[in-house]
N, C-alpha and C positions, 0 to 999 in steps of 0.2 A: 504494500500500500504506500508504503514511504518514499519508495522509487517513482510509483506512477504521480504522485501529488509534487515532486521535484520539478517532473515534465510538464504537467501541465497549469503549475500555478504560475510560470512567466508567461501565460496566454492572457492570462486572469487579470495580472497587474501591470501590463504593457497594452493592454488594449481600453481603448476608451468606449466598448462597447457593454452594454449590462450584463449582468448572471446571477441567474435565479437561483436559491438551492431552496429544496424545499424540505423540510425536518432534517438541520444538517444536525440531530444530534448522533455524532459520528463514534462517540464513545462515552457508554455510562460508566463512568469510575466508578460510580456507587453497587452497582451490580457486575463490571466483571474486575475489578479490585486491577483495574491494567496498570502498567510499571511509567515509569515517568516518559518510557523514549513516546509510550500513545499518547500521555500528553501532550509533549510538545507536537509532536504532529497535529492534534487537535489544534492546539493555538497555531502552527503557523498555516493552517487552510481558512479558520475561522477568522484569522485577524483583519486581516485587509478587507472585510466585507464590512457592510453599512446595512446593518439589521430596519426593516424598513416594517414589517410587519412580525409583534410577538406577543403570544398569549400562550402562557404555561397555568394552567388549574393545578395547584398543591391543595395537602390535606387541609390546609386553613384556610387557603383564598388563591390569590392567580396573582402573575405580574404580567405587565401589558403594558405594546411601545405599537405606535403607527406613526411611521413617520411622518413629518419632523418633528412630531413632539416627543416628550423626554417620556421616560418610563415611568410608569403607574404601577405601584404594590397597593393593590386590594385584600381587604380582608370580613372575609365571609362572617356575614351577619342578617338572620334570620328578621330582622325588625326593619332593615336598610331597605330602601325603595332598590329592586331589583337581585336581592340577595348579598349585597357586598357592600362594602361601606371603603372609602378612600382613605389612605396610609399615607404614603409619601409620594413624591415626583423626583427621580434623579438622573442627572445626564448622561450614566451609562448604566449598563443592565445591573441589578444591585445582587451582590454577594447570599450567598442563605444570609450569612452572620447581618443583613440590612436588612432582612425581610421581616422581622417581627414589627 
């Protein structure tokens, strides 16, 4: 995997043309416990991209970005108009440890 993401991520960031990905979640640490080299791979296919649309639903609530506005952590609340009541707003996707 590491080889083919070499080749083809100077298409990616030499071209001024768009690219979609769609559910790039490419590796869950949390479920296959992968070793640091899958990280860094994760970050350098993920980096250079401009997350334009994101909604993840956790057991509490969801975080949500449409771009260009900045990210929204929700937290699920039965009494809130629509299920979820508003947390925070911040300029890049927030960590678990900012999601409370």
């Amino acid at each position: 995997m590491g080889e083919f993401i070499d080749r083809i991520s100077p298409l990616f960031l030499e071209s001024a043309k768009p690219v979609i990905i769609f559910n790039p979640d490419l590796v869950d640490m949390g479920v296959t416990g992968m070793s640091l080299t899958a990280r860094d791979l994760r970050e350098r296919v993920l980096k250079p991209f401009e997350t334009v649309f994101y909604l993840k639903t956790l057991p509490w609530g969801a975080v949500y970005r449409c771009y260009p506005s900045k990210w929204t952590v929700w937290k699920e609340d039965a009494e809130a108009e629509g299920g979820f009541r508003y947390r925070s707003r911040r300029p890049q996707v927030p960590s678990q440890s900012e999601y409370g």
